[in-house]
N, C-alpha and C positions, 0 to 999 in steps of 0.2 A: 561276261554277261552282266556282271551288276553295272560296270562304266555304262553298257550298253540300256540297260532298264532304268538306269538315272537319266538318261539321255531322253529317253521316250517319255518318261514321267513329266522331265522339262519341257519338251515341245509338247506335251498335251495341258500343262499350267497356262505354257504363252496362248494357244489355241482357245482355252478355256476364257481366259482374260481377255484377247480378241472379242468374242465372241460376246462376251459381257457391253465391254466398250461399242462394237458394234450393234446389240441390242440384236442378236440374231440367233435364232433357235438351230438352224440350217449348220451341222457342224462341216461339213463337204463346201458348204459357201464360203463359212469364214475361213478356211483350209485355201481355198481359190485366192480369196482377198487377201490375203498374209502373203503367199506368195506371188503374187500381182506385185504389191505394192515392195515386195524385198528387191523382185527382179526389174520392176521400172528404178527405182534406188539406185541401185547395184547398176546398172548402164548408164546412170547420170554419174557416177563419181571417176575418178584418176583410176587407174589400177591397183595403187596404194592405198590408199582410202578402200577401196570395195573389198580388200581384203582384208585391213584393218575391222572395220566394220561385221566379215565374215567370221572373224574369229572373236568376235565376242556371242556367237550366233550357240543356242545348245547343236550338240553335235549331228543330232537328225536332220532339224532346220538348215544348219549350215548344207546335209549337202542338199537341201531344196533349193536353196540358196545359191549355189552355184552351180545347177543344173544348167548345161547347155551357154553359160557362159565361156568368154573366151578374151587372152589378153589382147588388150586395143592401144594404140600409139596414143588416143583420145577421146573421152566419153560422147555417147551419141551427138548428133548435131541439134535433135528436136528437144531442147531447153524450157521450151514454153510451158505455161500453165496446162494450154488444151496438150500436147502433144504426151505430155504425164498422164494426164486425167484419159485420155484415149487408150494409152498403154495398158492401163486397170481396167479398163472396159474388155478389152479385147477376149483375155482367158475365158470371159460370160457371153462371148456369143452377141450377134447381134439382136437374136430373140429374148435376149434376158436384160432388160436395162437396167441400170443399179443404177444408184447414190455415188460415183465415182467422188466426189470431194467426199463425201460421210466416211467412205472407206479408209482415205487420205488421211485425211483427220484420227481416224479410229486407231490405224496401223502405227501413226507418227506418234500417237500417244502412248500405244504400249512401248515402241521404240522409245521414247522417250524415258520411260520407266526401267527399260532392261537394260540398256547401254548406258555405258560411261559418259558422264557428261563432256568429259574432254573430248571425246569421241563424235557424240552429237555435234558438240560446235565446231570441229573439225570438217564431217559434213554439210553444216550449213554454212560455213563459208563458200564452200563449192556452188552449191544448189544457188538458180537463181530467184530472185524476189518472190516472184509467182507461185514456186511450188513450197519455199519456206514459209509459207503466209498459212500451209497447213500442220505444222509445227506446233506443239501448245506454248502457250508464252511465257519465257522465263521467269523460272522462277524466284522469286524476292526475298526466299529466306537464305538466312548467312551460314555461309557453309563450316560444318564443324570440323576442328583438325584437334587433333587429341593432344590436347597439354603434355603431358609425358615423352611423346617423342619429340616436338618440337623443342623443348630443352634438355634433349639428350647431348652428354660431351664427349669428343671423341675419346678414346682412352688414351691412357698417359705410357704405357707402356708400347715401346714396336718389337719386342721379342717373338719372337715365334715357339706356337706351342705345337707338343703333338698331339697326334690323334691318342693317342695312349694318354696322355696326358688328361684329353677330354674325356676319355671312359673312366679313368680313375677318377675324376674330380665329379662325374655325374654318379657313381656310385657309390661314390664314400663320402661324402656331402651334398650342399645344395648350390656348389657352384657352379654348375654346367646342365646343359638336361641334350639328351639326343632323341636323334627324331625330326619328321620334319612340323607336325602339331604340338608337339613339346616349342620346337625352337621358337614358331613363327608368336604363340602365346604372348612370351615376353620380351619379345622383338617389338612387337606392338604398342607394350606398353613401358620402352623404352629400357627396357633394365639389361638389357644386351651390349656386349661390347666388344667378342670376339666370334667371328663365326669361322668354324671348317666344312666345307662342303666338296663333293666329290663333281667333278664338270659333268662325268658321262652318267650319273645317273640320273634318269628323267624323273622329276617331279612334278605334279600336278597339284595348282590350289584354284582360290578362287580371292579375289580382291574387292574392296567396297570403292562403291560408286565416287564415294563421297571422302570419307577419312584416310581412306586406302591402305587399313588395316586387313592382315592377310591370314587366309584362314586355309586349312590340309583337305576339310571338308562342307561339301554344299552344304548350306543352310536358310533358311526363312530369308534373313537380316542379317547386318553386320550385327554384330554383339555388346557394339561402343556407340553407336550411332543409329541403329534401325533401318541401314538405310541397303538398297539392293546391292548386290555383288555381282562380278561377270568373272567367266571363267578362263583361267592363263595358263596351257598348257607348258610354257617354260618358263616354270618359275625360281627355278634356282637363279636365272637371268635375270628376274623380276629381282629374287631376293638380294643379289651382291648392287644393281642400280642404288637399289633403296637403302642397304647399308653403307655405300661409300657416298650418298648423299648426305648422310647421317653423322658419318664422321667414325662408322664402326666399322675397322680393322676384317679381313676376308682372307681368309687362305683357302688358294685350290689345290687339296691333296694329292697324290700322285703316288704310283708303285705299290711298296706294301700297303703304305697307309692307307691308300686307298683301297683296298681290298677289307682292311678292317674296319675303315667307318663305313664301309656300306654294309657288310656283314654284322657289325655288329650296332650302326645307329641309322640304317636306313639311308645312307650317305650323306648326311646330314648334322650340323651339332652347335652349340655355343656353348662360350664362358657368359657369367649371368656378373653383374656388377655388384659386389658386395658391401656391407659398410666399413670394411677396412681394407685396407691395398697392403697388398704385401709386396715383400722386396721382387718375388717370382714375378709380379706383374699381374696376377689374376687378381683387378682392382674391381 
């Protein structure tokens, strides 16, 4: 029930900001317009794409989102400016005439705001001239990537540790910490160098747009950056990408162990980088 009450909170914020952006008092309209303009989207893209795109969606929207959709060999054939802007008209009836480009505009812009920008430019390479021309225009400030991880070094050490090892070390010092908001903390900010993690247990976070610092739970902003975050239901997949891009060491536990880093860290853990290396390898 709370996943489910954060979920509805989220789709009444994007609705909210909708509604703002479209300059419209009518909450049942901008509710129409939002998903108008998700489900014209969402029939211009590849399959791949519309589902990429669906899963940065909060969970209520997403299933507005893929209401009545269906997988296709090929996105629609009607490409054109009018043939979009007709699509958003339709859900309103022919008695009700809107601002079909204001809506375009309105919706692309919180889109713009919610999704990942790799995400965005992803779609608009699909999309053609006409309807990306409703897009807001990129933007010119330089994108921030946090100092700290990008000179992160892989560790010096390839021994393998155990999970008993990680419990001992996170509770009789400050070399390890378990959990998955413990781990991701100083994974972030680079002081990470070994991680254990369990495959089958599912983890849930949320990643920045922008720095792609990862967080256990929703928040305002990232914390390094201010910048919005979308949400990754598999992110233990997310977190091993991002640590073997890094140069940090991953072990997937199995058997007992695995039974005692989920029991007793959430299935989840790291060694934290200290300033002296020992022979053990916990550097």
């Amino acid at each position: 029930m709370e996943v489910l009450n954060k979920s509805i909170q989220k789709a009444n914020i994007w609705l909210k900001e909708a509604a703002e952006t479209l300059d419209w008092k009518d909450e049942r309209k901008t509710y129409t317009a939002l998903r108008a303009v998700l489900h014209a989207l969402r029939d211009r893209l590849t399959n791949q794409e519309a589902v990429q795109l669906g899963a940065q969606l909060p969970t209520i929207l997403r299933g507005v989102y893929y209401e009545g959709w269906q997988l296709k060999s090929r996105p629609v054939r009607e490409q054109s400016r009018y043939g979009f802007l007709s699509a958003l008209q339709k859900p309103f009836g022919k008695d009700n005439v809107v601002d079909t480009s204001h809506i375009a505009r309105a919706i692309f812009h919180l889109l713009n705001d919610k999704i990942s920008k790799g995400e965005i430019d992803d779609i608009r390479s699909i999309l053609p001239k006409g309807i990306n021309e409703f897009w807001p225009a990129p933007a010119k400030s330089k994108i921030i990537k946090f100092p700290s991880i990008k000179s992160a070094k892989p560790p010096r050490s390839k021994q393998r540790h155990t999970v008993r090892e990680l419990l001992q070390a996170a509770n009789q010092s400050k070399r390890a910490v378990t959990g998955l908001a413990s781990t991701l903390q100083p994974l972030n900010e680079g002081r990470v160098w070994r991680i254990l993690y369990d495959p089958k247990v599912p983890l849930h976070g949320y990643v920045c747009t922008i720095c792609a610092s990862m967080f256990a739970a929703d928040r305002e902003s990232c914390s390094y950056c201010g910048s919005s975050l979308f949400e990754v239901e598999e992110m233990a997949k997310h977190i091993v990408e991002f640590a073997v891009a890094h140069g940090i060491q991953v072990d997937a536990v199995k058997g007992n162990e695995s039974k005692m880093l989920t029991h007793s860290a959430g299935g989840i853990g790291a060694f934290l980088k200290t300033s002296r290396a020992s022979k053990a390898g916990l550097a």
